[in-house]
SETIDREN-860463 format. One record per residue (C-alpha): residue in three letters; x, y, z. Coordinates in steps of 0.25 Angstrom, whole numbers, plus 2048, in hexadecimal, padded with zeros to 3 digits. Layout:
<lovos>
ALAXYZ
...
</lovos>
This chain:
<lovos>
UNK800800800
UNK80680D7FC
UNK805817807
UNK80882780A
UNK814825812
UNK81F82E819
UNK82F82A81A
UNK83782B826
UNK84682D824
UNK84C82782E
UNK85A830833
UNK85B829841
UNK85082E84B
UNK84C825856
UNK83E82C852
UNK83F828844
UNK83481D844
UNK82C82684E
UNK82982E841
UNK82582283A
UNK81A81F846
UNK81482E847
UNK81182D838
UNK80C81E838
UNK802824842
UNK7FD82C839
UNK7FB81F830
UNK805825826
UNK81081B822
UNK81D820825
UNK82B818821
UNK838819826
UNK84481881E
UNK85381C81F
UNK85982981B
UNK861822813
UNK85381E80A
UNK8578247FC
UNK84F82F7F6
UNK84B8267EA
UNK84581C7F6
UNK83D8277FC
UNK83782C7EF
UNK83381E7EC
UNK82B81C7F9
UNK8248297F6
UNK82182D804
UNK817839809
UNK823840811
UNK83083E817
UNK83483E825
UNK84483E829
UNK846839836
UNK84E83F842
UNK85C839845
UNK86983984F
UNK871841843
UNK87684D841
UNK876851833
UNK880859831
UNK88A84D835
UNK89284482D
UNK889839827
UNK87E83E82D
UNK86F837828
UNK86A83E81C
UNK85F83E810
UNK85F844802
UNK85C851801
UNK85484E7F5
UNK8498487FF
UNK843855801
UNK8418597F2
UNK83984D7F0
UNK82C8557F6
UNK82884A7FE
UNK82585380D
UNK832850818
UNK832852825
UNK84085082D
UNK83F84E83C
UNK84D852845
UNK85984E83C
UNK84F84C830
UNK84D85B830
UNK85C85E834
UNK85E855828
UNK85485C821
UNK85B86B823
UNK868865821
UNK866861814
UNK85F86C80D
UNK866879809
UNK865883814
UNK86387B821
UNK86D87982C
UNK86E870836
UNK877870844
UNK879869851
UNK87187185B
UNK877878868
UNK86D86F870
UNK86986286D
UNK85786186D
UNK852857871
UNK843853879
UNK83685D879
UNK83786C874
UNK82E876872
UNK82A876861
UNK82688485D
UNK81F88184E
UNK82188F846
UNK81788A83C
UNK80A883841
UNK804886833
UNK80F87B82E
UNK80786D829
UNK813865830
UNK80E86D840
UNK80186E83C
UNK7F886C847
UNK80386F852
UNK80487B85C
UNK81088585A
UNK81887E866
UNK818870867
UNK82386586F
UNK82B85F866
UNK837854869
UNK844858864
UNK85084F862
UNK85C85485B
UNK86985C85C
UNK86A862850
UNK86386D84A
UNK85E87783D
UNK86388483D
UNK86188882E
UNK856883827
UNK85587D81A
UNK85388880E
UNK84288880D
UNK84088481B
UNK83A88A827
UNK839888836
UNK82B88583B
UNK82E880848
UNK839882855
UNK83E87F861
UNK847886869
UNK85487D866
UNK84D87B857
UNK84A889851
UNK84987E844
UNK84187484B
UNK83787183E
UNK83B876830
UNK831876822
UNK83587A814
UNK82B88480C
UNK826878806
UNK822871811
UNK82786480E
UNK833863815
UNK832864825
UNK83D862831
UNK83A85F841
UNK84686284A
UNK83B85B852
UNK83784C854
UNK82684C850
UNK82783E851
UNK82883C861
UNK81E83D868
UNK826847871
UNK822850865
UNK815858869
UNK80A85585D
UNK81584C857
UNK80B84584E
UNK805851849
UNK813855844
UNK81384883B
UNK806848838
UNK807855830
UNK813851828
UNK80C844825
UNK800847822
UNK800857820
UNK80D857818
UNK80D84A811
UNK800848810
UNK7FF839814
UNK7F4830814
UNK7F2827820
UNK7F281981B
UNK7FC811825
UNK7F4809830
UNK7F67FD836
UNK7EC7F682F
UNK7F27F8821
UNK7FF7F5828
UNK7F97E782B
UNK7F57E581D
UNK8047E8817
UNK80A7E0822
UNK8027D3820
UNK8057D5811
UNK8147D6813
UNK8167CB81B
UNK80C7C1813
UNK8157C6807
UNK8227C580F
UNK8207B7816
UNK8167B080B
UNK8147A1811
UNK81F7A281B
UNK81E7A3828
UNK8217AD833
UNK8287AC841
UNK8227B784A
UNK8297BA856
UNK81E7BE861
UNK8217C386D
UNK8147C6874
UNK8157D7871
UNK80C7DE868
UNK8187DF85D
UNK8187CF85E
UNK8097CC85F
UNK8057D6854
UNK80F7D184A
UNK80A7C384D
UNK7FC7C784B
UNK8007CF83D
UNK8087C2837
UNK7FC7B883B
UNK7F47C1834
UNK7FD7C0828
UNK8017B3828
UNK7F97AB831
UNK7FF79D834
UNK80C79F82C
UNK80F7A883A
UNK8177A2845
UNK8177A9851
UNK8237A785B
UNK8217AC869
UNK8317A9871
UNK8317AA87F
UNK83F7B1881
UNK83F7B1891
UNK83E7BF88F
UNK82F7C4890
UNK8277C989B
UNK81F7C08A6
UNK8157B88A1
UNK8177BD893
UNK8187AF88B
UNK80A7AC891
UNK8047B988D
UNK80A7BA87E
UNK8057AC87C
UNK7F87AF882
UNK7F87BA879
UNK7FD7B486C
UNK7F17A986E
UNK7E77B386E
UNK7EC7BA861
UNK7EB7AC85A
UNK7FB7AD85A
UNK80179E859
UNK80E7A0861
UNK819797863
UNK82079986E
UNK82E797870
UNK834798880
UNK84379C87D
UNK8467A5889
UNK85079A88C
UNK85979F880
UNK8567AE880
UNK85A7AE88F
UNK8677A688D
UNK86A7B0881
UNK8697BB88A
UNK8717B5894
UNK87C7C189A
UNK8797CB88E
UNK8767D9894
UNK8767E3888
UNK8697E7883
UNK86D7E6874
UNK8747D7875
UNK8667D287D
UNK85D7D7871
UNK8667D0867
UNK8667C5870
UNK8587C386F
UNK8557C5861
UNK85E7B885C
UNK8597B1867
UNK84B7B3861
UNK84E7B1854
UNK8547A4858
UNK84A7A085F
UNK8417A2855
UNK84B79B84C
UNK84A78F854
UNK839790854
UNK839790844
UNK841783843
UNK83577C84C
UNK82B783843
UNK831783837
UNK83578F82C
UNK83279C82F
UNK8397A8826
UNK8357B582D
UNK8357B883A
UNK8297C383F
UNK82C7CE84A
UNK8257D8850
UNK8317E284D
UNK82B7F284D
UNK8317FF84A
UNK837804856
UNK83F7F6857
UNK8447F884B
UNK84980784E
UNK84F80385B
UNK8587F7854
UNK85E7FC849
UNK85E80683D
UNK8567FF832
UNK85180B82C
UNK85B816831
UNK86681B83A
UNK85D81B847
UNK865817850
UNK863808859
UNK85E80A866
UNK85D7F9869
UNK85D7ED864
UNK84F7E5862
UNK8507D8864
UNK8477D7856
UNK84E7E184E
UNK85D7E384F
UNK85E7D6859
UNK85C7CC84E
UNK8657C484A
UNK86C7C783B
UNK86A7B6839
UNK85B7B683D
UNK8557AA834
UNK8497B4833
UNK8427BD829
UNK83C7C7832
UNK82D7CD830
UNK82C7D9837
UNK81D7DF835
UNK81F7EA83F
UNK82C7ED83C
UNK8267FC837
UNK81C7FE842
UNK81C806850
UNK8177FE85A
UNK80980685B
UNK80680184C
UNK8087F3851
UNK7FE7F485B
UNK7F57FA850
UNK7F97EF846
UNK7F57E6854
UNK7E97EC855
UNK7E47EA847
UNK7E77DB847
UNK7DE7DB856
UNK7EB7D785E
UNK7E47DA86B
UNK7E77E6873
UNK7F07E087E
UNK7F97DC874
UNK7FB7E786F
UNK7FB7F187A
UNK8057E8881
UNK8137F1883
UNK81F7ED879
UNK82A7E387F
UNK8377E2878
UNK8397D5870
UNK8467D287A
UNK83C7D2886
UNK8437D3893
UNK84F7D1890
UNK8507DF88D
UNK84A7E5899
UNK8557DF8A2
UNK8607E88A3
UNK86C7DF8A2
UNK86C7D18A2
UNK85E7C78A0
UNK85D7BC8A7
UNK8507B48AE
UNK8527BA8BA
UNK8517C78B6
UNK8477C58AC
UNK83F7BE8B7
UNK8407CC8BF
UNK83D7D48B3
UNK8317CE8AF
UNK8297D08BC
UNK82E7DE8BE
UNK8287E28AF
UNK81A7D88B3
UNK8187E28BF
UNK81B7ED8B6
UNK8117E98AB
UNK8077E58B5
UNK8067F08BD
UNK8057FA8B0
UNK7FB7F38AA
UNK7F27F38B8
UNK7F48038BA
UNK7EE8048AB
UNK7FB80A8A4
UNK80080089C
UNK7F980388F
UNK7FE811893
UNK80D80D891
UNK814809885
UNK81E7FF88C
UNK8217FB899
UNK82C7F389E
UNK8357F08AA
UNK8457F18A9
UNK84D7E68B2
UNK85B7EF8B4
UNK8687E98B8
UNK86C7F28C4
UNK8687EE8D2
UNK8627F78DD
UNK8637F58EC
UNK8547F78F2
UNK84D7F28FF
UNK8447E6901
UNK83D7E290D
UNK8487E9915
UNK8527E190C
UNK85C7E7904
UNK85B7E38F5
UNK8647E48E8
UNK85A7E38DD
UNK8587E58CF
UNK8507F18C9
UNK8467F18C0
UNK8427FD8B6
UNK8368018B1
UNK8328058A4
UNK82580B89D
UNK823814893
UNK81A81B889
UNK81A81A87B
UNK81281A86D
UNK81E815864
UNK82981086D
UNK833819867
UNK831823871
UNK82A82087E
UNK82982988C
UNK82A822899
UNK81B81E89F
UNK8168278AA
UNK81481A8B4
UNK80B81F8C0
UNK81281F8CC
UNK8098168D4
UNK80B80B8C9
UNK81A80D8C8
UNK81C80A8D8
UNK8117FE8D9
UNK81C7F98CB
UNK8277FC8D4
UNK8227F48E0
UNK81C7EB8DA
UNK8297E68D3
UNK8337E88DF
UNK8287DF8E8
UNK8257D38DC
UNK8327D38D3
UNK83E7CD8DD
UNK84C7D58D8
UNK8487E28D7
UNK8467EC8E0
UNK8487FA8D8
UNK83C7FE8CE
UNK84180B8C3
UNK8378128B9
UNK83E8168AC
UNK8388258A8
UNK84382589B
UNK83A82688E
UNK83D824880
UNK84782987A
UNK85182B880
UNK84F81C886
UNK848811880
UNK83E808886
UNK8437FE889
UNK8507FD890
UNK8587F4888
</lovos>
């Protein structure tokens, strides 16, 4: 199906697939691509408008990421966001670009000159706006002016007297931006004029198609883990290709209390044929003494994929193995589609083994997780699948600080129950994207029923998100933060010290490791 479409150039921003998800919301496809993408490509693809991405460059530096300058005559509508619009002033005659005398970065105060400009229209004349960056404009490009300012920024947004060429020294995309969909809107559907023709169900149709096309009479090996990513893909293939799906469900040793009882429970109430394979023997003794983060992942991910190995020769051939493998995994491994930089490892994506005896299908591959939930929700995966908070393919494992064993897997998994529990009785677990407990390797004295102790302590994280790529810390009521707190140094023998992380995302991730 050919659909309006706008392309993200990719230059390095963490935020880089946020831009993508803004405009998705608007249910206007939106691709990214590389810089590097030649113009003859982008003429090809015919897109409605362009967007160039922030980055960590500067761009009056040695090798520094660039475009052809024959991009803006092609009078498709650009919009450069923080190094896209440096980039954007760089490159044309007039504009100049220099390392600031203070860095910017967090909220500030957005005067917009020009409220009558399609790309603010429907904005007040001051607006919060998040700023990232270290360099800045001080001359603009020939045929451009100023339509908005900070106090760093005098040149904090830029048109020329076309208006088809647009720069923001700002990050629309976050939602630390105020009105930061109304930004985007504007330039997709004011400026470029796009129609609104990408939904989830349409998604469906082209994804059955693909993988019908793609595996013909073959069959498919589908990793399920109990999460939504997991369960929804399962559901989506079975769809697809009905028997010819075999679905593997491995019990690493690294899940939470009682949840090989519940995913099975669940699986048999989707119509889901599971076989299930009990390998936490293996997947502990792999992990045996390692304590880096980045090793575990790696760890993991050639243990599954020869655990799965050695479930195809009981079943017989099997070419393609399915995951549930989304967006911001793929951002956060490695740089498939530009120079972002790797933040971690997952044990799905860069942790797979360069043998793997495997074809991958990867459906979701494109998709934020909030568009899984809607493709779940259009293939009536039941709502407490689908509102159940993501947990990371490596389970536990990377949620102990240090090194895993049983014993400290035994104490984790009570401590992260009570957590769970205790959430979901106050009435605030639909409220928060994810919530976890951290078990850390330092020891704490404390005092027990008049005893001094040297126990272990626990962290506690929650936080609130739409996307995962950015996420603020949940506002835990005092009263349910102290019953987790007692609750935890009472039941769960080996710790006696209970923290709560308030670090949001960026500058930390989510997860701890």
């Amino acid at each position: 199906m050919k659909r309006d479409a706008i392309v993200v150039l990719d230059f390095g921003s963490q935020y880089t697939q946020l831009i993508a998800r803004r405009i998705r919301e608007q249910q206007v496809y939106c691709e990214i691509q590389p810089y590097t993408l030649p113009l003859a490509d982008i003429e090809k693809m015919a897109p409605k408008g362009i967007i160039l991405s922030g980055g960590p460059a500067s761009v009056y530096e040695t090798d520094s990421p660039t475009i052809d300058a024959a991009l803006f005559k092609l009078g498709i509508p650009v919009l450069g966001i923080c190094y896209g619009m440096q980039l954007i002033a760089f490159l044309l005659k007039g504009g100049k670009v220099h390392p600031a005398s203070e860095r910017e970065y967090g909220n500030a105060q957005l005067k917009v000159n020009a409220t009558s400009e399609p790309l603010f229209d429907g904005l007040s004349s001051e607006v919060t706006a998040w700023m990232s960056h270290g360099d800045k404009i001080d001359n603009l490009p020939e045929g451009f002016h100023t339509i908005a300012q900070t106090q760093n920024s005098p040149i904090a947004a830029m048109v020329n007297a076309d208006s088809t060429l647009y720069g923001l020294q700002f990050h629309p995309e976050v939602e630390h931006t105020r009105d930061d969909d109304k930004i985007l809107s504007n330039f997709v559907q004011k400026i470029c004029a796009c129609e609104e023709n990408w939904t989830m169900d349409t998604f469906i149709t082209e994804a059955i198609t693909h993988i019908r096309t793609t595996v013909k009479d073959e069959r498919i090996l589908c990793a399920v883990s109990g999460g939504i990513d997991s369960m929804v893909l399962a559901t989506l293939l079975h769809k697809a290709i009905g028997d010819a799906l075999v679905s593997v469900f491995v019990d690493n040793g690294l899940l939470r209390q009682n949840e090989v009882e519940q995913v099975l429970a669940t699986c048999k109430a989707l119509g889901i044929n599971i076989e299930f394979v009990d390998a936490a023997d293996a997947f502990l003794n792999a992990l045996a003494g390692v304590v880096n983060p980045e090793q575990k992942r790696k760890i993991i991910g050639a243990q599954f994929i020869e655990t799965f190995r050695a479930k195809v020769k009981q079943l017989g051939p099997c070419r393609f193995l399915a995951q549930g493998t989304l967006y911001p995994d793929v951002i956060e491994s490695v740089s498939t589609k530009g120079p972002s930089a790797t933040i971690k490892t997952h044990h799905n994506v860069g942790g797979l083994p360069p043998d793997m005896p495997f074809e991958l299908i990867e459906p979701f591959r494109e998709l934020f997780k909030d568009e899984v939930r809607a493709v779940g929700a259009e293939l009536n995966v039941p709502p407490h699948v689908l509102g159940r908070h993501p947990f990371p393919g490596p389970g536990l494992a990377v949620r102990i600080i240090g090194e895993v064993t049983p014993e400290r897997l035994e104490v984790l998994r009570l401590a992260d129950a009570i957590f769970i529990r205790e959430i979901k009785d106050a009435g605030i677990y639909d409220d928060i994207w994810q919530a976890l407990a951290v078990l850390l390797p330092v020891k704490s004295v404390g005092v027990m029923g008049d005893e001094r102790t040297y126990e272990n302590a626990v962290a506690l994280r929650a936080v609130t998100s739409s996307d995962a790529m950015t996420a603020d810390w949940a506002r835990i009521p005092d009263d349910v933060l102290a019953r987790i707190s007692t609750r935890i140094i009472n039941e769960v023998q080996g710790i006696n010290r209970v923290v709560y992380d308030i670090s949001s995302k960026p500058p930390s991730t989510i997860e701890w490791e």
